[in-house]
Phi, psi and omega in degrees: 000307191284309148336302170289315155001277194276345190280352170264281212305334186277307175293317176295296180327335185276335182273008197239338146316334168279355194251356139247353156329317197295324195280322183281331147335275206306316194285316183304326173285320174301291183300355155253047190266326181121323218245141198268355181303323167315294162304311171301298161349291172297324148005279198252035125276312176319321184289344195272314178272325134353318197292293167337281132335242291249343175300308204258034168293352167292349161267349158274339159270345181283314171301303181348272202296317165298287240289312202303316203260357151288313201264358169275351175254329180086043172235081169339284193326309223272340194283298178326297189315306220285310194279329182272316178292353180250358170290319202283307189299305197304333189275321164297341176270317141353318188257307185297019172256298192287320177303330191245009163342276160014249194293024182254323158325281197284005186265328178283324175283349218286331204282359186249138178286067182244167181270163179305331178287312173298308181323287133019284197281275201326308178287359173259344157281313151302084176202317212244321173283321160344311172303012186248339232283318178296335198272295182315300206294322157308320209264328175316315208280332192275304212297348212255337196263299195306327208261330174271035162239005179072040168275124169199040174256313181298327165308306182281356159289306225289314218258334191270349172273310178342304188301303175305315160302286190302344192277304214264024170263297195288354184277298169353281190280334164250317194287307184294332173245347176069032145287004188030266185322293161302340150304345202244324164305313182299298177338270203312316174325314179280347160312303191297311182277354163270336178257001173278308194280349160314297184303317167329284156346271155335337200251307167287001171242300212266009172218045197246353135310354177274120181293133212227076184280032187284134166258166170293307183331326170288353190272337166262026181296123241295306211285341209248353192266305203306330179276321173337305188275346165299298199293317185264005183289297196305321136297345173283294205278327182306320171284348176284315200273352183276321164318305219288302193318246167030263178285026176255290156359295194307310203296296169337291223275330173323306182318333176284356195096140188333290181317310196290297170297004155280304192295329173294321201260351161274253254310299185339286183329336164245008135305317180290311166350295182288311189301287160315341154298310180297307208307348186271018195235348160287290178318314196287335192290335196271303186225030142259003146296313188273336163241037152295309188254018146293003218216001162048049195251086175319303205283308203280336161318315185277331176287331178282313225284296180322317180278337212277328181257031173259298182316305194282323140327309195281323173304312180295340201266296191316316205272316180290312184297313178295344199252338193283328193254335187259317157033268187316331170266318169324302189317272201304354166260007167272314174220137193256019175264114182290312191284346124343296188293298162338298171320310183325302194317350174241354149248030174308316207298328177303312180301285171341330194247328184336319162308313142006272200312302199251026197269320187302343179265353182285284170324302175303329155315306175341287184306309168327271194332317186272353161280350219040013170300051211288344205276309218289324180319301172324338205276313207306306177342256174323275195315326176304276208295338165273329206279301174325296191287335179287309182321320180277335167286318197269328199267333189316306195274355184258308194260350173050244177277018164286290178317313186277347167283321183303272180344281181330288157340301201270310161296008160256314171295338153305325133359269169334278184301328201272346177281357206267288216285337189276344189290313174258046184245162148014301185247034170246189186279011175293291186278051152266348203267126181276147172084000000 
């Protein structure tokens, strides 16, 4: 068991370190840019496609999780179906992102408190990036079929060419041609499309012993597209709400002025750090809970629930201790602005414990998913995500950004617990197991 684990979970973490790897490149590149207008930028864009994006994340956890509980029932075909019916979504929500690009711009900045200059530079980065949306959305849907065959070695090539592409692209288009915001998009953009025809590769070379006798009919056949779309509606809504925090998080801090959302969005990172990380010990719970309960096996479902959060707790705990001694070289490898970083310093303490706070909800996604047991996450969600917001509403106004990190805090432990209590009920991973 801890073998098949760690044989997920070690390749996904190295690949899911380049997904804030990316991010800290871009806030780095940004942040000796001069301006502290910059770092907000990168904010409240990155937060604008998050808005975006993080909406269709149901095709990577929704392939995952069918692909998991297919290849645990042994049904080739249905593993084949699983992957062309979510390309075939993925590629229609792609053309609708690009054709409504526009009015998609203006409804995602409409939601940040930002000043006219971060406005600008964001939107000249959403301009550019936006283009990538057929690559994201394609690469969900591959990464998420790779990982529910317990595959996840192809996924960390994919992320390490991505990187290998993306660093010296955007250090280009920006220190060499000055294109500065837009450079760093243009990087990133082609990163994005390089790491699509890589996964593409993988798929045709290394599964290309698989007979692939698929009719279309099956793939859009009413009742089996109706669960598809079943299974991820609830993901879909989970996400929204998880999004509704998030950019609210973003807007609040706007509100406070360029320094405070600058000083919000380097913390962030470090939260984003830990979150990928864990996640890889989610991806292994996605997809040996799942095909645990496609193989209809209880016990070994619960012995994975057991190893998989004894690994991440000890991780989490290793990520609070590293953030208690180094905190201060974050910063400063974040940014060369001392009045930023100075500001930071009295929510440092929020960053620290946050891994602490927040392994346990990760993990338990991990399983929901790979159960599909998508209401109770929804469930897990909303409440978690009303809690947030009462907090921020009664608290805002006495403790200011004290209060909205506490509000966060309280919506990943919250989290934690109502998915705890929810696993063997009606609407946990409990009832996915037949008989």
């Amino acid at each position: 068991m801890h073998k098949r684990i760690l044989h997920i979970a070690l390749p996904s973490i190295a690949s899911n370190i380049t997904v804030p790897l990316l991010g800290l490149v871009d806030i780095g590149i940004t942040g000796h840019l001069g301006a502290t207008a910059y770092i907000g930028a990168m904010a409240v864009g990155t937060s604008a496609f998050s808005l975006i994006y993080w909406l269709f994340g149901f095709l990577r956890m929704g392939t995952g999780g069918l692909t998991a509980q297919a290849v645990g029932s042994q049904h080739q075909q249905e593993v084949q179906i699983i992957l062309l019916r979510g390309l075939l979504v993925a590629g229609l929500c792609a053309m609708g992102l690009l054709v409504g690009q526009t009015f998609i711009a203006d409804l995602a900045f409409a939601l940040f408190n930002s000043g006219a200059q971060v406005d600008t530079l964001a939107r000249s980065y959403f301009s550019w990036l936006i283009w990538g949306a057929p690559a994201i959305l394609g690469q969900y849907v591959l990464t998420g079929w790779f990982l529910g065959q317990q595959n996840a070695k192809q996924p960390l090539w994919i992320a390490i060419v991505q990187n290998v592409v993306n660093i010296p692209a955007s250090l280009f288009f920006v220190l060499v041609l000055g294109w500065k915001m837009a450079g760093v998009a243009m990087g990133t953009l082609i990163a994005q499309y390089a790491g699509l025809g890589l996964s593409l590769f993988f798929l045709f070379h290394h599964y290309k012993a698989h007979h692939w006798r698929v009719a279309w009919q099956e793939v859009v056949h009413r009742s089996a597209l109706l669960r598809f779309l079943n299974v991820n509606r609830n993901i879909f809504l989970r996400t929204l709400c998880l999004l509704a925090v998030t950019t609210y998080f973003t807007r609040l801090g706007a509100a406070q002025g360029e320094e405070i959302l600058a000083v919000n969005a380097l913390l962030m990172q470090f939260y984003l750090m830990a979150s990928y990380v864990l996640d890889g010990f989610a991806y292994a719970g996605e997809a040996l809970g799942g095909s645990a309960i496609g193989a209809n096996d209880r016990c070994a479902l619960w012995q994975t629930v057991r190893a998989v959060f004894l690994y991440a707790g000890g991780l989490a705990v290793g990520f609070t201790l590293i953030y208690v001694l180094a905190a201060p070289f974050f910063l400063a490898v974040l940014t060369d602005d001392m009045a930023v970083r100075m500001a930071a310093i009295p929510y440092v303490p929020y960053a620290v414990v946050l891994p602490v706070v927040s392994f346990g909800a990760f993990v338990w996604d991990g399983f929901y998913i790979g159960a599909t047991a998508t209401r109770g996450m929804l469930v897990a969600m909303f409440v978690s995500s009303v809690a947030f917001f009462l907090l921020c509403y009664a608290l805002l106004p006495l403790w200011g950004n004290h209060a909205l990190w506490m509000a966060f805090l309280t919506f990943l432990a919250l989290r934690t617990l109502l998915q705890t209590l929810l696993a063997r009920s009606r609407w946990g991973i409990e009832a996915t197991i037949k008989g």
